[in-house]
C-alpha positions in Angstrom: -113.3 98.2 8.9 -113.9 101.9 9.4 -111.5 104.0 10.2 -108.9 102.0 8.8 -107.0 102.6 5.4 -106.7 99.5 2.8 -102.8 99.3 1.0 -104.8 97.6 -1.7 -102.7 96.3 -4.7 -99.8 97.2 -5.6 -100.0 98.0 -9.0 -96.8 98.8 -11.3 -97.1 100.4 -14.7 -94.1 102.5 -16.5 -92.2 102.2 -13.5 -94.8 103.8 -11.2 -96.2 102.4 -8.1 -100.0 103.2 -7.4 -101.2 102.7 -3.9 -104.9 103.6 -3.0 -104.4 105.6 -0.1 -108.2 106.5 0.9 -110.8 104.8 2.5 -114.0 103.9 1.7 -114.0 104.8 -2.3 -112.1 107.9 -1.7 -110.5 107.3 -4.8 -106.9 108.9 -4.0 -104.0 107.2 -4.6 -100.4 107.6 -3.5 -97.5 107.9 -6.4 -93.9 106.4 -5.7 -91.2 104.6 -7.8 -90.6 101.2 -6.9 -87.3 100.1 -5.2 -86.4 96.5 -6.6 -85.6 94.1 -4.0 -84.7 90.8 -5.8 -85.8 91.5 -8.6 -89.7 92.5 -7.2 -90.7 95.8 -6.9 -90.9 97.2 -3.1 -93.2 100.2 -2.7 -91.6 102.8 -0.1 -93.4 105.2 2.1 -96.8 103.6 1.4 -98.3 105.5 4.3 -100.0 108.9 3.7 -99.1 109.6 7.0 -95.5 109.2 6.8 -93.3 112.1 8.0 -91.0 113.5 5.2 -87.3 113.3 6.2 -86.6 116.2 3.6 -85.0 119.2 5.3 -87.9 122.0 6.1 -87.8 125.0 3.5 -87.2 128.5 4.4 -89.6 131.0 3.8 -89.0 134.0 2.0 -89.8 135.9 5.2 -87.6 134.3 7.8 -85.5 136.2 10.1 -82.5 136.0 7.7 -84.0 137.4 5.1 -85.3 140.3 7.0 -81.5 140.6 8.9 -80.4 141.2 5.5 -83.1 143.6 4.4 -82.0 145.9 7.2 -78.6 145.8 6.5 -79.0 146.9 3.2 -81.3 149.9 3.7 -79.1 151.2 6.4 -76.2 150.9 4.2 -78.3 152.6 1.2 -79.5 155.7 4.3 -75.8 155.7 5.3 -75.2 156.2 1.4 -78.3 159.2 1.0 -76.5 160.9 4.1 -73.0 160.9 2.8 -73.9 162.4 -0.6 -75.9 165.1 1.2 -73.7 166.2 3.1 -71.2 166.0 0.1 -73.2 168.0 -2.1 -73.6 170.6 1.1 -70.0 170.8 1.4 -68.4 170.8 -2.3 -72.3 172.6 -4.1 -71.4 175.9 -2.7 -68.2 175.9 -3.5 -68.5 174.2 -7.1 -71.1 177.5 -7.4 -68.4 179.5 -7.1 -66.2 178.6 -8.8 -68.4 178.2 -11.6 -70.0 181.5 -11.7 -66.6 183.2 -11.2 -64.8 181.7 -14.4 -63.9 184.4 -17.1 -63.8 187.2 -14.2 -60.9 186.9 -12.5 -57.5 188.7 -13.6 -53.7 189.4 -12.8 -52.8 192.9 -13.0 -51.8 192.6 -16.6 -55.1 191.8 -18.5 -57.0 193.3 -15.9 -60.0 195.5 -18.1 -61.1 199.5 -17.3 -63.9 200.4 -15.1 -65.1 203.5 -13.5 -64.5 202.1 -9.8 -62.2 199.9 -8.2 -63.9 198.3 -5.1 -61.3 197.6 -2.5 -61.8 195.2 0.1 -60.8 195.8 4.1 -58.1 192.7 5.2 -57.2 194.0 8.8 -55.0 196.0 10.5 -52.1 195.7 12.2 -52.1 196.3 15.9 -50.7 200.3 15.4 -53.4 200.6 13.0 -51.8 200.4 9.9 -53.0 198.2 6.7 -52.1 194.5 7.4 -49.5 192.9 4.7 -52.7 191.1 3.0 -54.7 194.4 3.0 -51.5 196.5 1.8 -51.1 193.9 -1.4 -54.3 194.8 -2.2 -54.2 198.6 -1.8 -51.0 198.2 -3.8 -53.3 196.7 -6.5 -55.8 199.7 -6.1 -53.3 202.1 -6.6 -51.7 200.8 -9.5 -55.0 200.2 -11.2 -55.4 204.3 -10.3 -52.0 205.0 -11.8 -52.5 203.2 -15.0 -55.6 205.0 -15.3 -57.9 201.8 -16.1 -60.4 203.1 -12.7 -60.6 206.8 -11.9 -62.3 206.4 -8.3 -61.3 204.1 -5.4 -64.2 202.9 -3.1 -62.5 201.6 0.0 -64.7 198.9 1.9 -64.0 198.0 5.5 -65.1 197.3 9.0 -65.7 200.4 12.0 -67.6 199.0 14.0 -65.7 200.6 17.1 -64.3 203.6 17.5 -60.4 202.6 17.8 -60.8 199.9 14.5 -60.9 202.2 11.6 -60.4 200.0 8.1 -61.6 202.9 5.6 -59.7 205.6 6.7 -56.3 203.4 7.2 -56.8 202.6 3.7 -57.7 205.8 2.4 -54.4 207.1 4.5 -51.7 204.6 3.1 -53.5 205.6 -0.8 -52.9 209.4 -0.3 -49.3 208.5 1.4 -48.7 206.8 -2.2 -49.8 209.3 -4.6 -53.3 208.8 -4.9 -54.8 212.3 -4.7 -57.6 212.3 -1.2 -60.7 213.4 -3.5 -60.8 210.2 -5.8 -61.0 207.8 -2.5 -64.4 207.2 -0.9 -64.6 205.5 2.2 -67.3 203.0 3.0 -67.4 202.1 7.0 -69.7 199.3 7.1 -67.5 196.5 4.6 -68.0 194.2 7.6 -68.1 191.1 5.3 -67.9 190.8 1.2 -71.5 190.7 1.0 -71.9 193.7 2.6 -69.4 195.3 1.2 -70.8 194.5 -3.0 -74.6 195.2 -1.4 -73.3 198.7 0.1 -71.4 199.7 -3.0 -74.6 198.9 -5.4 -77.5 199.8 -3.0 -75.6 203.0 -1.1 -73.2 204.1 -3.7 -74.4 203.6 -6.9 -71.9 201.4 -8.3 -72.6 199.9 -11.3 -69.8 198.3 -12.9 -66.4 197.8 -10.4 -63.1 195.8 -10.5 -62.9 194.5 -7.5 -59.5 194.1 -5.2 -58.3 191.2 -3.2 -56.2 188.2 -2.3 -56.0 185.6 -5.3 -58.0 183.1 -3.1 -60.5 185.5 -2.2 -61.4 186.1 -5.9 -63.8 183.8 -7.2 -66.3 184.5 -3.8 -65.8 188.0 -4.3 -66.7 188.5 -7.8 -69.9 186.2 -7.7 -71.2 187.9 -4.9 -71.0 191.7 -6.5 -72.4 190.3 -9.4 -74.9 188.5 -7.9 -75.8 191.6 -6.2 -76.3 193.3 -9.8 -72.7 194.7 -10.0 -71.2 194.3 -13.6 -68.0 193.1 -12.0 -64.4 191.6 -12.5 -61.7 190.7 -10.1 -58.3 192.2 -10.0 -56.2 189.9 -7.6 -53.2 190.2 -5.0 -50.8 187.4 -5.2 -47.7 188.9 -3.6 -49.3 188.0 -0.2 -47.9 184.6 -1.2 -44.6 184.9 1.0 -46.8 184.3 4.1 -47.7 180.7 3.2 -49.2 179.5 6.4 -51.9 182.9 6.4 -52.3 182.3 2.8 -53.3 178.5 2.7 -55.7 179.5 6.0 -57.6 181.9 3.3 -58.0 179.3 1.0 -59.3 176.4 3.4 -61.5 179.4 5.1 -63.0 179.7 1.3 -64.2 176.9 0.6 -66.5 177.2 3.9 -67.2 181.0 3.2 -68.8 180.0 0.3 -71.4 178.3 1.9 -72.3 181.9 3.9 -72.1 183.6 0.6 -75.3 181.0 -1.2 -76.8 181.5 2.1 -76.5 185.2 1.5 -77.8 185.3 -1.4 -80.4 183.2 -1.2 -82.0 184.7 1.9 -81.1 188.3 0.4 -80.4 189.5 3.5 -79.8 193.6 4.2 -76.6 194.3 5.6 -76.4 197.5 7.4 -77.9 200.2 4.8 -78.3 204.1 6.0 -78.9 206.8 3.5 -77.9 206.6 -0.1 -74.4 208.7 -0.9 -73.7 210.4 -3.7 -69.6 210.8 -2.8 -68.4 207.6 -5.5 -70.7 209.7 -8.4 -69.5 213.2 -7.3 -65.7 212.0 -7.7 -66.7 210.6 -10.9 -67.8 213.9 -12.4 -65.2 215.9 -10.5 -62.8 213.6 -12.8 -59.9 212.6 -11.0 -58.7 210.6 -12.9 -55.0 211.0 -13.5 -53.9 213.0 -16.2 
């Protein structure tokens, strides 16, 4: 009759039923093992329209799948982020440090040069050199003494009349036996970089050892030589018995030296003027000590 389907015969061979499933010499059959029942083969699920009781399959792009997908590229963005910011943090630093190795010294080994660049560290409020800034004078005019630099470029801030860094430090130099004419006074040190631009690019300098705090080395020396100074850094470590100020310089270093690649990357001008000839005048004059 049409529209009906014919079971047909069952036929078993090697253990396989065979069930012609289509109508009218469709010629499709429907495979299943026999289930014995007393000792006769039973054919189940016969039907071609019987429902599968098998648990539906997932796809491979259900909502669980895609759930984790998301997790795992925020996690991997969260990741990217963190080492940025890493690399902004610790690179500058890690430049530092690595461009400054072989050029710092302790008094003792420090080498000759024909200046000693001296760099401003505040004043106290009468207007005297602070303790930091008097360690490193104290450096300046021992290197003077020992005759290893025969003129002392002074570098600090005047911005305002009643703040005068050069001149305090040039003062307290004379008041310990450094004779007036071998000190030059630079009045716009506002920062290191400015201070290594001014003493290439305004004074002439050409080959320094450069005075400061221990901690302040490494920043210091990179940025005069990046600046096209041929220098090396002669360091202050006596500053030491104010440990609070001391471990403040070297946490404020490690974020300086992000200014400093900044700096030199951009190549920024720091307040310029006229070229002076004072630093090469006191050369020739030769005062150094005899």
């Amino acid at each position: 009759m049409a529209g009906t389907v014919s079971l047909g015969t069952v036929m078993v061979a090697s253990g396989v039923v065979r069930v012609p499933v289509g109508g009218h010499g469709s010629g499709s059959t429907l495979q299943r093992r026999p289930t014995f029942r007393g000792g006769y083969p039973a054919v189940v699920g016969t039907s071609a329209a019987e429902p599968s009781t098998a648990p539906p399959r997932r796809g491979r792009g259900g909502p669980g799948r895609r759930q984790r997908h998301s997790r795992r590229r925020l996690v991997i963005g969260a990741l990217g982020v963190l080492v940025l910011l890493a690399v902004l943090a610790l690179g500058p630093w890690a430049y530092v440090s690595l461009s400054s190795r072989g050029h710092v010294h302790r008094f003792d080994d420090a080498p000759s040069a024909p200046v000693a660049l001296v760099l401003g560290a505040g004043l106290n409020p009468d207007g005297t050199p602070s303790p930091f800034l008097a360690g490193r004078l104290e450096v300046a005019r021992a290197l003077y003494a020992s005759g290893r630099v025969k003129v002392l470029l002074v570098s600090g801030d005047n911005r305002v009349r009643d703040y005068d860094e050069p001149t305090a430090m040039r003062d307290w130099l004379v008041a310990n036996g450094v004779p007036a004419d071998a000190v030059v006074r630079d009045f716009a040190g506002r920062d290191t970089y400015d201070s290594c631009t001014r003493a290439t690019r305004i004074f002439g300098v050409q080959r320094a050892l450069v005075v400061s705090q221990g901690y302040h080395l490494p920043r210091a020396v990179t940025t005069c030589r990046a600046v096209g100074i041929d220098a090396e850094d002669v360091g202050d470590w006596t500053a030491r018995r104010y440990p609070a100020q001391w471990t403040a310089g070297e946490r404020r270093e490690r974020l300086a030296a992000a200014k400093t690649v900044v700096d030199l990357v951009t190549g920024r001008d720091p307040v310029l003027g006229p070229v002076e000839t004072s630093v090469q005048d006191a050369l020739t004059a030769g005062s150094a000590p005899t």
